[in-house]
C-alpha positions as CSV (number, residue, x, y, z in Angstrom):
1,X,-18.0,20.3,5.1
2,X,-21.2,18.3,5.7
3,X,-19.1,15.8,7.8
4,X,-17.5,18.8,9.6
5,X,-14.2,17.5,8.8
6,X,-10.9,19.7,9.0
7,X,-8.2,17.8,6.4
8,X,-4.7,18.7,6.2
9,X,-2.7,17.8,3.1
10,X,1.1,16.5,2.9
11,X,2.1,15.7,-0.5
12,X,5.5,15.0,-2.3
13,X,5.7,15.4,-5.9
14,X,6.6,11.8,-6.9
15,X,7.1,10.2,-3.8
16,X,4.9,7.6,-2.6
17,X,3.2,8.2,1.0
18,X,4.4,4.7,2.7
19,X,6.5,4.0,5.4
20,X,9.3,2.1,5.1
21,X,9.6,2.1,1.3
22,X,12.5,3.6,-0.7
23,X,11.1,5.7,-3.4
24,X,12.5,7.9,-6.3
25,X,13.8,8.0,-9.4
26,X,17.1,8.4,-8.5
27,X,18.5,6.3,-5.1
28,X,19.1,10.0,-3.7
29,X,15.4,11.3,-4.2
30,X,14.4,7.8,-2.4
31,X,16.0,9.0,0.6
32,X,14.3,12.1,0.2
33,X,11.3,11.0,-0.4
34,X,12.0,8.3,2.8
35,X,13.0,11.2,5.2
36,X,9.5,13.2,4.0
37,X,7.2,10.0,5.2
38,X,9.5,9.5,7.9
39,X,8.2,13.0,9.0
40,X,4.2,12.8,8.5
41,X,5.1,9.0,9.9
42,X,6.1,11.2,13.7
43,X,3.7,13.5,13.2
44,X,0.5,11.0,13.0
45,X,2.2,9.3,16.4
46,X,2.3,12.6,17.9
47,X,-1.2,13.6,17.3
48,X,-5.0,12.9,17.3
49,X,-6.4,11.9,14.0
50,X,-9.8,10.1,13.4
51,X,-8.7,9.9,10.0
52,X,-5.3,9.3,7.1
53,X,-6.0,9.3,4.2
54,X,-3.6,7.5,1.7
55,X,-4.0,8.5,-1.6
56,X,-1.2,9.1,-4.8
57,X,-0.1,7.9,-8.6
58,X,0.2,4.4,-7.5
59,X,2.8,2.7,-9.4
60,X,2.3,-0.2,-11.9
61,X,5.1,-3.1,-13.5
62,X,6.4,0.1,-15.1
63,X,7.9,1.6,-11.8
64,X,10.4,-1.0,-11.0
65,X,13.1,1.4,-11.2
66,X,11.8,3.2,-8.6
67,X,12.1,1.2,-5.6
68,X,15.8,0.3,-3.9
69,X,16.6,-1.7,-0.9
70,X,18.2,-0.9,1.9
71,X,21.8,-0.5,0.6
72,X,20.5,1.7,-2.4
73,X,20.5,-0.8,-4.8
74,X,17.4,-2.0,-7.3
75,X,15.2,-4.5,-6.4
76,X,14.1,-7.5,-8.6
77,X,11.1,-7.8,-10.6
78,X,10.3,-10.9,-8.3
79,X,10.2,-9.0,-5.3
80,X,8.6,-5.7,-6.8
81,X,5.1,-6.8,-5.7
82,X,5.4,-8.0,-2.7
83,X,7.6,-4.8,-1.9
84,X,4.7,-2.7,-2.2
85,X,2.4,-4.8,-0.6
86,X,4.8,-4.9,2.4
87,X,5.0,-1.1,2.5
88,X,1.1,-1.3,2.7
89,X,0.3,-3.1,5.7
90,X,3.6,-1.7,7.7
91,X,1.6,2.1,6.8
92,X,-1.4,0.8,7.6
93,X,-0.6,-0.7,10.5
94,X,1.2,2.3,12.1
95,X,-2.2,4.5,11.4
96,X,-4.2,2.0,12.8
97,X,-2.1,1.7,16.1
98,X,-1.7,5.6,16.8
99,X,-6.0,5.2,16.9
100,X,-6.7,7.1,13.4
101,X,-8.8,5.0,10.6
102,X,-7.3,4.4,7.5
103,X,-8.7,5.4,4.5
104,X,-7.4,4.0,1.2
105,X,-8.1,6.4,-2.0
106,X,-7.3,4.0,-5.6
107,X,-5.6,6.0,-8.5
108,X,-8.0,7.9,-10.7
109,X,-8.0,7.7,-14.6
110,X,-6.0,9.3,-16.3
111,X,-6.9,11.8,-19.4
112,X,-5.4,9.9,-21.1
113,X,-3.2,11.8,-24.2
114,X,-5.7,14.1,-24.8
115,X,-5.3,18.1,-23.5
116,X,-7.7,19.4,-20.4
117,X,-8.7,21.9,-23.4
118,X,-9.9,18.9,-25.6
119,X,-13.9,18.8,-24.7
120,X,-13.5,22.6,-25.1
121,X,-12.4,22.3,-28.1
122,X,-14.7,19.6,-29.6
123,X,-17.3,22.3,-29.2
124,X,-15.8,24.9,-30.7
125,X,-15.2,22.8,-33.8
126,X,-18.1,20.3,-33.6
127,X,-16.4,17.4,-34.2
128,X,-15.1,14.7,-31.8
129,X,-11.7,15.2,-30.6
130,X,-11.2,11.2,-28.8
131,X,-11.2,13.2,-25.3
132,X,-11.6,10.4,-23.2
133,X,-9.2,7.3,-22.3
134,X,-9.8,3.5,-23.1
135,X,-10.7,1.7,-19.6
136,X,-8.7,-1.4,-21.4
137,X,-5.7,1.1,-21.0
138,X,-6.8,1.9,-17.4
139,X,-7.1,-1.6,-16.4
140,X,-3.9,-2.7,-18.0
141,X,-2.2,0.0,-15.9
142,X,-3.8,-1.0,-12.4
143,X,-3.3,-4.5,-13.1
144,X,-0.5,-4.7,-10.0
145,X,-2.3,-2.5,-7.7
146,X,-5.9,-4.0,-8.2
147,X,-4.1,-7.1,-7.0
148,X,-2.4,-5.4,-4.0
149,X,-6.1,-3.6,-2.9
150,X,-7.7,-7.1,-3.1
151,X,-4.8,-8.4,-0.8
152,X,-5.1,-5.7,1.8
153,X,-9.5,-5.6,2.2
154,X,-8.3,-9.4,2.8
155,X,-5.8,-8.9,5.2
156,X,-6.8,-5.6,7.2
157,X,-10.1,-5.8,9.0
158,X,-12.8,-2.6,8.0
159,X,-10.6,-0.9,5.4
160,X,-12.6,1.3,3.5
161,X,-10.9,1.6,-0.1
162,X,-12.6,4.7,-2.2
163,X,-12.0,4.2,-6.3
164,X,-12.6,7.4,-7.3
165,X,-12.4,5.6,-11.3
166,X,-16.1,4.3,-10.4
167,X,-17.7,7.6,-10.8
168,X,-16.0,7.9,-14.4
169,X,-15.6,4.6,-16.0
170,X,-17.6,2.2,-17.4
171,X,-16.9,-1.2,-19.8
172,X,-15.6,0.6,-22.4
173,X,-13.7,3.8,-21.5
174,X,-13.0,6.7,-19.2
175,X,-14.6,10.1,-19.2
176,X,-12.5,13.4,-18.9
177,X,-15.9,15.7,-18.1
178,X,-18.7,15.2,-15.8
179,X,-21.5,17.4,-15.5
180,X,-20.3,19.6,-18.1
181,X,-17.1,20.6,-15.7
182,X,-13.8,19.8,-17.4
183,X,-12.0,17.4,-14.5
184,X,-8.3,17.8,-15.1
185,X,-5.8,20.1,-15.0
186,X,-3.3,18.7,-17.2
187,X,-3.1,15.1,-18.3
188,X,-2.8,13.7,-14.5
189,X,-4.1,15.8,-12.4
190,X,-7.7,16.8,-11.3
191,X,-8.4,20.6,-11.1
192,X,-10.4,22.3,-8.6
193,X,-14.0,22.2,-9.9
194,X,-13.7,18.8,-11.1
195,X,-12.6,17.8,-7.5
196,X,-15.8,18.7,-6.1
197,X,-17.7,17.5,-8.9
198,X,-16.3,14.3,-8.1
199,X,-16.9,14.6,-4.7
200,X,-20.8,15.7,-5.1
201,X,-21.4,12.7,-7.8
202,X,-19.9,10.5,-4.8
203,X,-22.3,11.7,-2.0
204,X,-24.6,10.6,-4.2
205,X,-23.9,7.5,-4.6
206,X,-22.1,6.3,-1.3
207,X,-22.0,7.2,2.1
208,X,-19.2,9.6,3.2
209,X,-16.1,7.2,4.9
210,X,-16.3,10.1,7.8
């Protein structure tokens, strides 16, 4: 609002949003998910956009089995990385030629185990309920993609990457409440108000990428 900024969301559940990159859990949702990008791929040649924003539940070493090749079949661990990477600069490249900026969003924490319900709880009991996640346990899962981000400020000129974790994390673990405002709706997904907290607390401390 402050940047007077219209935004327009296109999201697949469980489909990554790069180009050229087969993606699913099964070879057939990889097409699926293909075919969507494919789409919002057209769509951001077609039109004007100052902006793209590329943000998701960015895999880690876990997610192997989630990316085929061209003739459906798994890749191999070796290539895995690079894979991604690959996918990366070919999406960002594409958004950088139709005369949009780029804007890179990293993958939140998660709540870890614990329910959205758990701080509420804590104070309806009085007693500590271990709402938040271990950063160890956030760290260990970004492991692949911090490497990837470091790879791409190298490699594509002004790319502003946003890490949303900042706002949230320190040393030693992960908070699941700021401000007093709940921030997830379930265990991996951010609810409404604690969207715009986030948001606020970011203003605050950076300058908005518009």
């Amino acid at each position: 609002e402050r940047s007077n900024v219209s935004i327009m969301d296109y999201t697949m559940d469980e489909c990554l949003p790069l180009f050229d990159l087969n993606w699913g859990h099964n070879q057939y949702y990889s097409q699926i998910c293909r075919q969507r990008n494919e789409v919002i791929e057209a769509y951001i040649a077609d039109n004007t956009f100052d902006y793209v924003i590329i943000a998701g539940h960015w895999p880690g070493q876990y997610a192997l089995s989630y990316v085929f090749d061209e003739a459906g079949r798994s890749i191999q661990a070796e290539q895995y990385e690079d894979h991604i990477y690959n996918s990366f600069i070919t999406t960002l490249t594409m958004i950088k030629e139709s005369g949009a900026e780029p804007i890179l969003m990293k993958d939140m924490s998660p709540s870890g185990h614990a329910s959205p319900k758990c701080h509420i709880k804590e104070a309806v009991f009085d007693r500590p309920l271990g709402c938040n996640v271990a950063y160890s346990h956030v760290q260990k899962r970004d492991q692949m993609m911090e490497r990837i981000f470091s790879r791409l400020e190298n490699q594509v000129v002004d790319l502003k990457i946003i890490d949303p974790k900042l706002l949230v994390c320190d040393e030693k673990q992960c908070l699941s409440i700021l401000d007093n405002t709940p921030l997830f709706l379930d265990r991996n997904h951010l609810n409404d108000m604690g969207s715009r907290v986030l948001g606020q607390r970011y203003l605050e401390v950076s300058e908005s990428p518009f």
